[in-house]
PAMIDREN-96201 format. One record per residue (C-alpha): x, y, z. Coordinates in Angstrom, 2 decimals, padded with zeros to 5 digits, m for minus. Example, Ala and Ser with C-alpha at 12.3 -4.5 7.8 and 13.67 -1.06 7.14 Angstrom:
<atoms>
+---------+---------+---------+
!      c1 !      c2 !      c3 !
+---------+---------+---------+
!  012.30 ! m004.50 !  007.80 !
!  013.67 ! m001.06 !  007.14 !
+---------+---------+---------+
</atoms>
This chain:
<atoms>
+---------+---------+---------+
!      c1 !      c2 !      c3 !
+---------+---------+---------+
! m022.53 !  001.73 !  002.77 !
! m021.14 !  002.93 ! m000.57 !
! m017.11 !  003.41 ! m000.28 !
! m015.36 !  006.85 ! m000.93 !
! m012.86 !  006.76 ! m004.48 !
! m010.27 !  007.83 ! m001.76 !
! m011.19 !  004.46 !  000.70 !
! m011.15 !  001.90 ! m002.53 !
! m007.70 !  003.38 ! m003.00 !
! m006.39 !  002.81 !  000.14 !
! m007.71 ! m000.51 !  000.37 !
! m007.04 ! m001.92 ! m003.29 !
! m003.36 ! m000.18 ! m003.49 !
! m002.59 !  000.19 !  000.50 !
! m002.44 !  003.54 !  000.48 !
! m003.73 !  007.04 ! m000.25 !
! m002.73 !  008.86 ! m003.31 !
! m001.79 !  011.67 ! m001.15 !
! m000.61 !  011.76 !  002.52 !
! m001.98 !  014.24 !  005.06 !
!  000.12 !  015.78 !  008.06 !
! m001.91 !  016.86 !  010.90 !
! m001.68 !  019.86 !  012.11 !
! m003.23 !  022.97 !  013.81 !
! m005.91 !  024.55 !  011.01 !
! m006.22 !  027.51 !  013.36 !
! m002.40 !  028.55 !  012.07 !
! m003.87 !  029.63 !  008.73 !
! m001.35 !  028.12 !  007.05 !
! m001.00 !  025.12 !  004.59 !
!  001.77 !  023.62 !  003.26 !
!  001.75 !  021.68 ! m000.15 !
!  004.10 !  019.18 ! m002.05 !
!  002.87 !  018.49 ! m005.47 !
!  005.91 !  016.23 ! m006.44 !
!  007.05 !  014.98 ! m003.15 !
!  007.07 !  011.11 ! m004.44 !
!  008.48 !  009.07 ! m007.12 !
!  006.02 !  006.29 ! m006.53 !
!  004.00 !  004.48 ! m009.63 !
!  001.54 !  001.90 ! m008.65 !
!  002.71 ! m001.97 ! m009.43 !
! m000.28 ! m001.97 ! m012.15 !
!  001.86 !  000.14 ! m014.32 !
!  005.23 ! m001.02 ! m013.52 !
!  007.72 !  001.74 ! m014.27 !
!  005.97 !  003.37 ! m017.51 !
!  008.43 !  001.31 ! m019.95 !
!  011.88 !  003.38 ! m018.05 !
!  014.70 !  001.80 ! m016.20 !
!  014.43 !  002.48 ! m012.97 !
!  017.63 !  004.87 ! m012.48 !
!  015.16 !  006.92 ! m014.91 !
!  012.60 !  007.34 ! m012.21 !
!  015.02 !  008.63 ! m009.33 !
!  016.04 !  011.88 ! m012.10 !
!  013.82 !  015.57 ! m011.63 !
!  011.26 !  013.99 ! m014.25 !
!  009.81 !  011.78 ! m011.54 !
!  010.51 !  014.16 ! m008.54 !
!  011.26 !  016.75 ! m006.51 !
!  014.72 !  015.77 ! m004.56 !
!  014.06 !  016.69 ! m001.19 !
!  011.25 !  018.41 ! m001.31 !
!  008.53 !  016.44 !  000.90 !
!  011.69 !  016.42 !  003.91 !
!  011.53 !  020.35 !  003.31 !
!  007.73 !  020.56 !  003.66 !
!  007.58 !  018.14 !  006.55 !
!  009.73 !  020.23 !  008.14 !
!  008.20 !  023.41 !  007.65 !
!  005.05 !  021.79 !  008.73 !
!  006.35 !  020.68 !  011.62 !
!  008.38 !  023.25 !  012.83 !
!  005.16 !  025.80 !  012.31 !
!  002.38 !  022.97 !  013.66 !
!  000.60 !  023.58 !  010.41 !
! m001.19 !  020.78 !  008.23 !
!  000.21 !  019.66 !  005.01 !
! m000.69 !  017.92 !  002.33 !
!  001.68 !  016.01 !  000.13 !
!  001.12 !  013.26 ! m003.48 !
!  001.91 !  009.71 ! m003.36 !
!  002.54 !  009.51 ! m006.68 !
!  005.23 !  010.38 ! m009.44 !
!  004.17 !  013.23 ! m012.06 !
!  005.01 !  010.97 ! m014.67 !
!  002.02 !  009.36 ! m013.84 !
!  000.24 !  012.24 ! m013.77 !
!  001.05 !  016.04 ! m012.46 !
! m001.19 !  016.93 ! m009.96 !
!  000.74 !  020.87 ! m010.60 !
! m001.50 !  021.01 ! m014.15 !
! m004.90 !  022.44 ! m015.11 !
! m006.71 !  019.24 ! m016.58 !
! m006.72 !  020.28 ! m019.88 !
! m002.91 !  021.04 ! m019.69 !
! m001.17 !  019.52 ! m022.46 !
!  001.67 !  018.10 ! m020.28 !
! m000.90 !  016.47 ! m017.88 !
!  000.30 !  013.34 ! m019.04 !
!  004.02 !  013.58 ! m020.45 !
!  004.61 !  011.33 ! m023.50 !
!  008.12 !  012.95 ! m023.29 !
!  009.95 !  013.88 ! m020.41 !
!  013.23 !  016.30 ! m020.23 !
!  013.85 !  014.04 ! m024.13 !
!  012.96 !  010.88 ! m022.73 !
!  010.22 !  009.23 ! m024.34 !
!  007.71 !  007.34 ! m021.23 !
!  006.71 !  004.21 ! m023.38 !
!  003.84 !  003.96 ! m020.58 !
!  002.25 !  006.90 ! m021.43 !
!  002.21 !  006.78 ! m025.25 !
! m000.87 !  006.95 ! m027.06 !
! m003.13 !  006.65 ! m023.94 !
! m007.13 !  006.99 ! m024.82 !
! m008.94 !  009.37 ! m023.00 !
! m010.43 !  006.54 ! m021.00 !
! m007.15 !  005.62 ! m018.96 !
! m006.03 !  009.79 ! m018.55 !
! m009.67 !  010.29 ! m017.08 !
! m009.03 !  006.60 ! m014.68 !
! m005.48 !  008.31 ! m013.91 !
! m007.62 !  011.61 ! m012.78 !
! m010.23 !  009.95 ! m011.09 !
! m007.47 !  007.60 ! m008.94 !
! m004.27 !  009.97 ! m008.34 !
! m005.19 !  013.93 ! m009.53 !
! m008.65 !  014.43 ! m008.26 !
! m007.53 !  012.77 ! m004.33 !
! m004.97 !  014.90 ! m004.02 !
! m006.60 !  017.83 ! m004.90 !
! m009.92 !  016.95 ! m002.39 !
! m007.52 !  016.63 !  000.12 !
! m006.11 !  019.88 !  000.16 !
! m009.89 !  021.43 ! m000.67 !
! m010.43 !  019.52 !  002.89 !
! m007.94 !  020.91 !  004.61 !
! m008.72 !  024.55 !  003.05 !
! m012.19 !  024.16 !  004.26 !
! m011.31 !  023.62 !  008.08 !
! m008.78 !  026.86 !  008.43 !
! m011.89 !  029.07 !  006.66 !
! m014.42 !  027.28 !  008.76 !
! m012.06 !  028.96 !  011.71 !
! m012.31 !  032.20 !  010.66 !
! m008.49 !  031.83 !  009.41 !
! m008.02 !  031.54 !  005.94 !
! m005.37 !  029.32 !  005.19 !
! m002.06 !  031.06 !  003.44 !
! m000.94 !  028.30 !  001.17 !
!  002.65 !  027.47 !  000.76 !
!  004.13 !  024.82 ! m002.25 !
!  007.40 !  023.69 ! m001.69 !
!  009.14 !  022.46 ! m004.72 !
!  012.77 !  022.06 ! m005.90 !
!  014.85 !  022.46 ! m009.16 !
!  018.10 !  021.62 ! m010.66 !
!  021.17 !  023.17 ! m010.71 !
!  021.83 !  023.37 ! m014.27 !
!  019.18 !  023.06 ! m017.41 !
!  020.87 !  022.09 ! m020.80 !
!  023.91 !  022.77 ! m019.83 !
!  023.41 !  026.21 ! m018.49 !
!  023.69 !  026.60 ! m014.43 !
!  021.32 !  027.78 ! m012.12 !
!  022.59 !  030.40 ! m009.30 !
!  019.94 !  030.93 ! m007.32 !
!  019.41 !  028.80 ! m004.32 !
!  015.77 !  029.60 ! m004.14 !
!  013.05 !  030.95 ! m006.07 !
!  009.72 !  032.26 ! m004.93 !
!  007.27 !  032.44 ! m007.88 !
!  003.96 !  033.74 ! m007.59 !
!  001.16 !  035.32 ! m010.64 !
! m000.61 !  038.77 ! m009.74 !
! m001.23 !  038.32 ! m005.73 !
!  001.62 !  040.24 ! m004.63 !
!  000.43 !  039.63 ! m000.33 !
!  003.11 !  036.72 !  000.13 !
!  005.51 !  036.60 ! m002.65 !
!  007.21 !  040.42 ! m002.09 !
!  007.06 !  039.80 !  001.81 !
!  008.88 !  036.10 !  001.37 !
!  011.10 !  037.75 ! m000.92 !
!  012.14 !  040.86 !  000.81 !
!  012.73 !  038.33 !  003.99 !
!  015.28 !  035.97 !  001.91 !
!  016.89 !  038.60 !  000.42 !
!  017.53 !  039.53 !  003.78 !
!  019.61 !  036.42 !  004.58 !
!  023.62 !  037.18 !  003.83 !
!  024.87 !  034.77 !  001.25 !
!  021.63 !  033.95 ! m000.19 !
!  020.73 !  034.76 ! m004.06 !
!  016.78 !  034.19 ! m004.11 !
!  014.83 !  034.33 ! m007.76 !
!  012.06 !  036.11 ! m008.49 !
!  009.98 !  033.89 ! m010.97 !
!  012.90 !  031.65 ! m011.50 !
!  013.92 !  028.83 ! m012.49 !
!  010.06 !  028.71 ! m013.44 !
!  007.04 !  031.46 ! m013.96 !
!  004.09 !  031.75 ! m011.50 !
!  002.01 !  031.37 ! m013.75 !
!  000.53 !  028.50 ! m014.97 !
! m003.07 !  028.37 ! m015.47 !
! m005.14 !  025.89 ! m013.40 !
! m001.71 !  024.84 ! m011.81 !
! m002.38 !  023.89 ! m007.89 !
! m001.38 !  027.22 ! m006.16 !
! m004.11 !  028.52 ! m009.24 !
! m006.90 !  026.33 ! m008.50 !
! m006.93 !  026.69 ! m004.60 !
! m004.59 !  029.79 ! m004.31 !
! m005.88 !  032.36 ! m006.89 !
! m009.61 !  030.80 ! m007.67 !
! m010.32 !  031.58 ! m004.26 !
! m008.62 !  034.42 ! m003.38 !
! m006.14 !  032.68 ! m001.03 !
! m002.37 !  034.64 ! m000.37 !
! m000.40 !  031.64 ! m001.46 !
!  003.24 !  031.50 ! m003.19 !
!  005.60 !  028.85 ! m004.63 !
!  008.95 !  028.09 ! m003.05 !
!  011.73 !  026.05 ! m005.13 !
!  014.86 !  025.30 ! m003.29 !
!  017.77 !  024.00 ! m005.35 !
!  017.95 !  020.55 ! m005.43 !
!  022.07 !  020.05 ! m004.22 !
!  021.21 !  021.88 ! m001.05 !
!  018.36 !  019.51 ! m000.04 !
!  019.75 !  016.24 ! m000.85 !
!  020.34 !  015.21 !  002.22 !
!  018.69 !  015.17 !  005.85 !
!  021.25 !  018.05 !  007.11 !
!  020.39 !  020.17 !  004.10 !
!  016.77 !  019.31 !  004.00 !
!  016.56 !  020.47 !  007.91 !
!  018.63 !  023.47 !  007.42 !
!  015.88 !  025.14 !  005.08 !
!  013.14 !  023.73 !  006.70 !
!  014.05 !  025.99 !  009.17 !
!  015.08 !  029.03 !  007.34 !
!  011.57 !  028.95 !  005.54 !
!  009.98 !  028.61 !  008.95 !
!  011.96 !  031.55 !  009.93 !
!  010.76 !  033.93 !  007.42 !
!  007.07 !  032.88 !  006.77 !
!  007.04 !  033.31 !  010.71 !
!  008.55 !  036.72 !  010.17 !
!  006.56 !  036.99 !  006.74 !
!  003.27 !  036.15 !  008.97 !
!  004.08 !  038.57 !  012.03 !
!  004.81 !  041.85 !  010.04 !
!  001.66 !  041.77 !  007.90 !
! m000.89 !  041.07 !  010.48 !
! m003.82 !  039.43 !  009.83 !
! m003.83 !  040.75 !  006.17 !
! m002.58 !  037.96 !  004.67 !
! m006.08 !  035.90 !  005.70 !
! m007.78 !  038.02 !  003.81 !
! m009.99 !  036.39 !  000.76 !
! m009.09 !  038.90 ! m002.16 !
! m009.35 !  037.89 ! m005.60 !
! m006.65 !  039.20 ! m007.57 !
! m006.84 !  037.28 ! m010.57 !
! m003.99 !  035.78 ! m013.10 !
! m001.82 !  037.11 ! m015.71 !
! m002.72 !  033.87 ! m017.46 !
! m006.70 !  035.37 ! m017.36 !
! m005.37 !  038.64 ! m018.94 !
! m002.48 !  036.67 ! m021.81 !
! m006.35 !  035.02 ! m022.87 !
! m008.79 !  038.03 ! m022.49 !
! m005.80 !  039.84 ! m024.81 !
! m005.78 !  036.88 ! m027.43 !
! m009.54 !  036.86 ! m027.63 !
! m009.34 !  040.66 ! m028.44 !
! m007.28 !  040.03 ! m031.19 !
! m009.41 !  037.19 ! m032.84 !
! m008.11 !  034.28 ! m031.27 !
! m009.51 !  031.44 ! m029.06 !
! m008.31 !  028.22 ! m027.28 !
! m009.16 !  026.22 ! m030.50 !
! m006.89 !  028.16 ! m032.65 !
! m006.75 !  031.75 ! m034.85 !
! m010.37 !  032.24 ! m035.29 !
! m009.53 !  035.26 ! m037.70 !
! m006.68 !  034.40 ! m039.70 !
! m006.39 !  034.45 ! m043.68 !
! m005.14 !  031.70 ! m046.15 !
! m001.62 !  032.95 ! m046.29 !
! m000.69 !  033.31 ! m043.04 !
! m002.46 !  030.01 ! m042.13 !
!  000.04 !  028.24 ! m044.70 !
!  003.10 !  030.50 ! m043.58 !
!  002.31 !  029.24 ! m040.16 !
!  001.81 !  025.56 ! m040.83 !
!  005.13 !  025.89 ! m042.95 !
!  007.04 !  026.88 ! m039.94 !
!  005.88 !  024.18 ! m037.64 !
!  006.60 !  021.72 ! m040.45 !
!  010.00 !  023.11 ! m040.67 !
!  010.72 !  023.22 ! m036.49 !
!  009.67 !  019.30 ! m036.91 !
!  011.63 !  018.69 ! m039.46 !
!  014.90 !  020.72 ! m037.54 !
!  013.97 !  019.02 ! m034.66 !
!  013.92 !  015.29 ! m036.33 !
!  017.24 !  016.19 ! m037.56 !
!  018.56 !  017.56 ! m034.18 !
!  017.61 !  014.02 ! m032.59 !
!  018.60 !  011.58 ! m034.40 !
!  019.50 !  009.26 ! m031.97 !
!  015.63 !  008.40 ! m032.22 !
!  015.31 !  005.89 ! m034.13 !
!  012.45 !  005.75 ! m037.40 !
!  011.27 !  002.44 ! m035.96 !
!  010.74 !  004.16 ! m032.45 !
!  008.24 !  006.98 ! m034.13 !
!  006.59 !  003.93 ! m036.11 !
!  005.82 !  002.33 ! m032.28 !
!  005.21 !  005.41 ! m030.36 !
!  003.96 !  007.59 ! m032.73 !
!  002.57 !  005.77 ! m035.90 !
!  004.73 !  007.55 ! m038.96 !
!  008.95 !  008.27 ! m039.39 !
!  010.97 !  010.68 ! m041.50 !
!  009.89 !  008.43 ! m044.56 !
!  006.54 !  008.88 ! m043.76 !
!  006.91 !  012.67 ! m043.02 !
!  009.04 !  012.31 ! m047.04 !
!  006.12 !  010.69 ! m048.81 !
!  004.00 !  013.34 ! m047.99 !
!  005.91 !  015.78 ! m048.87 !
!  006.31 !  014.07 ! m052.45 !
!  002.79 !  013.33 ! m052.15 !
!  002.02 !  017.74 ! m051.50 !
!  004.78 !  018.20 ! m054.38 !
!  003.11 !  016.02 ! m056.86 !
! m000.08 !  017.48 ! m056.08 !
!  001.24 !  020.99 ! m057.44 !
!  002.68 !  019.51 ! m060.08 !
!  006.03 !  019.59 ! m059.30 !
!  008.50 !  016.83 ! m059.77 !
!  010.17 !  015.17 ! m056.98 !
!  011.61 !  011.90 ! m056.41 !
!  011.21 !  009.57 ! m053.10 !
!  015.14 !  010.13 ! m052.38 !
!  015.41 !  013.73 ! m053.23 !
!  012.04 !  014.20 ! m051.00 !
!  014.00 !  012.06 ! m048.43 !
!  016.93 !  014.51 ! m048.43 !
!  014.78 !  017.43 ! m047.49 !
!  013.62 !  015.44 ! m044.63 !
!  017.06 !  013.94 ! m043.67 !
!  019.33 !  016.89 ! m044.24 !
!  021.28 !  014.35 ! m046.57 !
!  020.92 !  011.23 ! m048.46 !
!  018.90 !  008.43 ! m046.63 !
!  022.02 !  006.18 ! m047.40 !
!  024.75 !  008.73 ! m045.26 !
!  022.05 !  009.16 ! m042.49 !
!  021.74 !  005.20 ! m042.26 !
!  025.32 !  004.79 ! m042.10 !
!  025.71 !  007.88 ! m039.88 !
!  022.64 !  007.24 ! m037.11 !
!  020.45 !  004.01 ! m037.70 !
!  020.65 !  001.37 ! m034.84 !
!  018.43 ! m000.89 ! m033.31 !
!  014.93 !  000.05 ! m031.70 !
!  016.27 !  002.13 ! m028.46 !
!  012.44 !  002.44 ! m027.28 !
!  011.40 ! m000.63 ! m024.60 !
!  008.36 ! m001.94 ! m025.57 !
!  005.36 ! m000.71 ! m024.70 !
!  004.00 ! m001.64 ! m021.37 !
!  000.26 ! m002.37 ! m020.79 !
! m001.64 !  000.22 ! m018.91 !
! m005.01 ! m001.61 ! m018.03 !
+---------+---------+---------+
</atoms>
């Protein structure tokens, strides 16, 4: 009998890409983790990082799978959590979401996942993304084959400060246009003395083909987004103590709105309406599809100079770590631009083209920033 993707998985790597919690389908609730683990498979070792690297936000979600255990167990609802880090892959994205795969993580370059074909992304789907994402479609199937369709919870968490800048609220409930369980949830922890809960924040709601999107708001499903802030779940006290405050309200949440919240009503995305807009002005997915010569060139001169800003801004990256991870370095990025110059006639020289670039001479910014290689070498992928 031919074996299910899911069953070679267990048995070639000893466990599931995703782990299941029983529970009682007939609650009509489910509760997700998308980031629960910081787990990469021994076949790709740790994606070129030191280890301390893969215990930081960019692997994880600090105490977020103790949260939605909890919740799960305190409400006897099933839950679905991943097995796997997001640097592998991020079972939160639409598949053609640029940051499926991140080559660059919170300014961290993930040697593991540079300059991956399309051949390995698609294996990384097929063995991690697409698991998870049957196994919540499973469990989605049982509470509507009850006659309960499931409200779907996500617990996540989030940091207390973002480049420098801190991060008051302890939770955040974020949600796109279904209104049926993010105003109730937040109405109930408002209610909670001593509490200051985010609407939309730290993050947006809306994220096209996210998870809560493709199982929430594709099918019509009341579902919201819970991030707790990651110092008040670090450990097991913390991690029980909102456990049980989220049971609390979606219990509450749950009781006060009937049956209405098991109602299939499709309320569609913001996301849907940002691209129904940009197609009314002339645009597309694969760029302006009505835009003239001038303000094509105005545009590409702006991204050249935010790359250029940006090159300058980091220059504890190191030319020989773009040559290995990216194929070109400021000099390359200078030669071209004496190359374009040349082309329209204009005179410029390699070092005055390399000052453009640089911000000063190529001597000062050797003496000022140039090291050794700080990238690790790249690791094989399969």
């Amino acid at each position: 009998m031919e074996r299910s993707l899911d069953t070679l998985i267990q048995e070639d790597s000893g466990a599931k890409p995703y782990r299941s919690i029983e529970g009682d389908a007939s609650t009509g609730l489910l509760i997700l983790c998308d980031h629960a683990e910081n787990t990469i498979p021994d076949a790709y070792g740790t994606l070129g990082l030191r280890a301390s690297d893969l215990h930081r936000h960019i692997a994880y979600d600090f105490g977020a799978a103790a949260v939605a255990e909890g919740l799960a167990e305190a409400l006897g609802a099933p839950a679905v959590l991943s097995r796997f880090s997001r640097l592998l892959i991020d079972p939160n994205r639409g598949l053609d979401d640029p940051t499926l795969v991140m080559q660059i993580s919170d300014g961290l370059i993930v040697p593991g996942n540079a300059g991956l074909g399309p051949e390995e992304v698609e294996a990384r789907i097929q063995r991690y993304y697409q698991p998870y994402h049957r196994a919540i479609e499973r469990e989605v199937e049982a509470a509507v084959g009850l006659g309960k369709p499931p409200v779907i919870v996500s617990v996540h968490s989030f940091t207390q400060a973002w480049k420098g800048v801190g991060r008051p609220w302890e939770v955040g409930v974020l949600w796109d246009r279904d209104p049926r369980l993010a105003l109730p949830l937040l109405a109930a922890l408002r209610a909670i003395p001593g509490i200051e809960v985010g609407d939309n924040v730290p993050y947006s709601g809306q994220l096209k083909g996210d998870t809560l999107y493709r199982h929430g708001t594709a099918r019509g499903l009341a579902h919201a987004l819970v991030e707790v802030r990651q110092d008040l779940i670090l450990g097991p006290e913390g991690q029980a103590e909102w456990a049980m405050r989220l049971a609390h309200v979606l219990r509450k949440v749950l009781n006060d709105t009937g049956g209405a919240l098991h109602a299939i009503e499709l309320h569609g995305s913001l996301t849907d309406e940002a691209r129904r807009a940009s197609i009314a002005q002339g645009f597309n997915r694969k760029g302006p599809a009505v835009m003239d010569e001038k303000t094509k060139t105005e545009l590409e001169a702006a991204a050249f100079r935010r790359l250029v800003e940006h090159l300058r801004e980091r220059s504890d990256v190191q030319n020989i770590d773009l040559m290995e991870l990216a194929g070109f370095c400021r000099n390359c990025l200078s030669t071209w631009y004496q190359e374009a110059a040349a082309a329209k006639g204009v005179p410029l020289s390699k070092e005055e083209a390399r000052e453009i670039v640089y911000g000063m001479t190529y001597e000062e910014w050797k003496a000022k920033f140039q090291t050794g290689a700080s990238a690790k070498p790249r690791q094989r992928t399969g």
